[in-house]
N, C-alpha and C positions, 0 to 999 in steps of 0.2 A: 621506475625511477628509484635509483637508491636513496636511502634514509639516508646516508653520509657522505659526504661529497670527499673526496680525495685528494688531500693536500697536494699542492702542487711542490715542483721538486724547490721553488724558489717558495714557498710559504715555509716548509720546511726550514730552508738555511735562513730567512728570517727571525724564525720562532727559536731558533737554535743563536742564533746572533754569530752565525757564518759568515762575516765581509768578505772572506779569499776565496768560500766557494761561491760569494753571488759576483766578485770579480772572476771565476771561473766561468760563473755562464753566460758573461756579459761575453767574454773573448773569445769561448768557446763556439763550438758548432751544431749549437742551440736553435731551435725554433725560435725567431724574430720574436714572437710574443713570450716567450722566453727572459730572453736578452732583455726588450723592454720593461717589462716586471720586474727584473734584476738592478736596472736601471735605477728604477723611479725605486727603489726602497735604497738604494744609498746612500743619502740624504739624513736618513733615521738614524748612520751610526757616524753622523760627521768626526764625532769625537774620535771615537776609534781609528776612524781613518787617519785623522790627521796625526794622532799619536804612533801609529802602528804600519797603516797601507797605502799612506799620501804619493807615495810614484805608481805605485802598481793601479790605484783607484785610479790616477790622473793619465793613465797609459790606458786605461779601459775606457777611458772615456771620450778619451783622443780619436781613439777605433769608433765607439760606438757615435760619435756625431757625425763620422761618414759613413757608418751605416748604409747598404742599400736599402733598407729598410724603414720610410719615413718613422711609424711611429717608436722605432729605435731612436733614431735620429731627436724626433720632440720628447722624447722621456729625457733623453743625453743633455740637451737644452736646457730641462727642468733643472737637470742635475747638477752643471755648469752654472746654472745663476742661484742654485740653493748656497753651492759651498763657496761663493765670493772668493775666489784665489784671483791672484793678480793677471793672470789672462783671461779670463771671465768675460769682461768686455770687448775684446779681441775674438773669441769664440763665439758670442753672442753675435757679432757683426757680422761676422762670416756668417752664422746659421740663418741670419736675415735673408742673405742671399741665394738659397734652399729653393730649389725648382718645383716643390712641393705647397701649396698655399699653409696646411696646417703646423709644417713645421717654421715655416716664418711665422706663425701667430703666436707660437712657443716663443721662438729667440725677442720678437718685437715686447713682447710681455714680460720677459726678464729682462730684458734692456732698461725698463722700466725701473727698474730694484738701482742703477748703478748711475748715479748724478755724475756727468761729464761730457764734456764739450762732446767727444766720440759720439756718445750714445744720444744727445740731440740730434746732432746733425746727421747722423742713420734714420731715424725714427720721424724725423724731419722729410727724409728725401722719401721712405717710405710711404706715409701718412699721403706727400704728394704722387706717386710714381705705381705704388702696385697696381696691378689692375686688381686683385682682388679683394672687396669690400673688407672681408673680414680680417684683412691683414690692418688695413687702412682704418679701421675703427679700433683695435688693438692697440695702432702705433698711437692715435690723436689719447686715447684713453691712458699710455704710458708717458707721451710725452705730459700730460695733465700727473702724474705721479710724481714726473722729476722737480715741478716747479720751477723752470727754469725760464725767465723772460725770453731767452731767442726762440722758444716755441710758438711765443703767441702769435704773431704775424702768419706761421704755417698753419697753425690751428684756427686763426681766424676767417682765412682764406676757406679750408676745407668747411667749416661751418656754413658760409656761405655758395661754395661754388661746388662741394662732390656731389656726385649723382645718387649716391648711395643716402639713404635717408638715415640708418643707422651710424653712417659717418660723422654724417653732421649732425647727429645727435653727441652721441661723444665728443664730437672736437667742439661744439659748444659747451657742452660741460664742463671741459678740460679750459676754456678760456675763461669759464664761469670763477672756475677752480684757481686759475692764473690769475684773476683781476683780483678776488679778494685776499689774496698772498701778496699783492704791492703795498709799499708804501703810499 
C-alpha cells in the first residue's frame, strides 16, 4: 500500500482552482465517478462562476442531470439547488421524477432550500405517491423546511397512515415543526 495516495485528476483542478477544466470533465468523456466529483465541487467556486463561467457551468450541468449515470445525475442536483438560479426549481422537479430512488432523494431535499407553491405541491405528491420509503421521508422532512401551511394536511396524513415508520417519523416531526410556526 502506498504511503501517498494520488491525487486525482479533479482534486488536482480543485486545488489549482480550475472551474473550466472541472467543466471539462464534467462534459467530457470521463469516468462517471469523474464527472460526479467534478460536479459536487462546483459549488465551491460559485463566485467564479457566476462572475466568469455562468453559461458554460449552467451547460454542464444541463448535460450532467441527464446523465446516464445516477450518481452524476444526484451530484448535478446537489449542484442545481447549491447555486439557486432561476430554474433551480424547475430542475429540481424534473429530477424528482428520476427512475432512480437516490437521485429523487437529492432533487426532494433540495426542493426543500426553494419556498414555493411548485416545490409544495411536488414534494406533496411525492411524500404521497413514491413507493420508495426513503424518498418519502426526505420529501415529509423538506416539506417540514419550507414551513409552508398547505403541507400540513399531506404530512399529517403520512404521519398517521405511511407504512414506512421512518416516514412517519419525519412527517410528524415536520407537523411538529409546522404547528409551532402558526400563529
Amino acid at each position: 500500500m502506498p504511503l501517498f495516495k494520488k491525487k486525482s485528476k479533479v482534486d488536482q483542478l480543485v486545488k489549482a482552482g480550475d472551474v473550466a477544466g472541472l467543466i471539462a470533465v464534467i462534459t467530457g468523456p470521463n469516468p462517471a465517478l469523474e464527472r460526479a466529483d467534478a460536479v459536487h465541487e462546483l459549488p465551491r467556486f460559485a463566485e467564479e462562476i457566476e462572475a466568469r463561467h455562468r453559461d458554460a457551468a449552467r451547460a454542464a450541468l444541463t448535460s450532467a442531470v441527464q446523465d446516464p449515470d445516477a450518481e452524476v445525475r444526484s451530484s448535478a442536483l446537489f449542484a442545481v439547488g447549491e447555486f439557486r438560479w432561476e430554474d433551480s426549481v424547475e430542475r429540481l422537479i424534473a429530477g424528482a421524477d428520476d427512475s432512480e430512488w437516490m437521485v429523487r432523494v437529492f432533487a426532494v431535499t433540495m426542493l426543500g432550500r426553494f419556498p414555493s407553491e411548485r416545490a409544495v405541491a411536488k414534494l406533496s405528491a411525492m411524500l404521497a405517491h413514491d413507493a420508495e420509503g426513503m424518498v418519502r421521508e426526505a420529501a415529509a422532512s423538506s416539506l417540514g423546511e419550507l414551513g409552508d401551511r398547505a403541507a400540513l394536511e399531506p404530512l399529517q396524513r403520512a404521519a398517521a397512515e405511511d407504512s414506512d415508520r421512518e416516514v412517519r417519523k419525519a412527517a410528524k416531526g415536520a407537523v411538529k415543526r409546522l404547528e409551532n410556526d402558526l400563529p
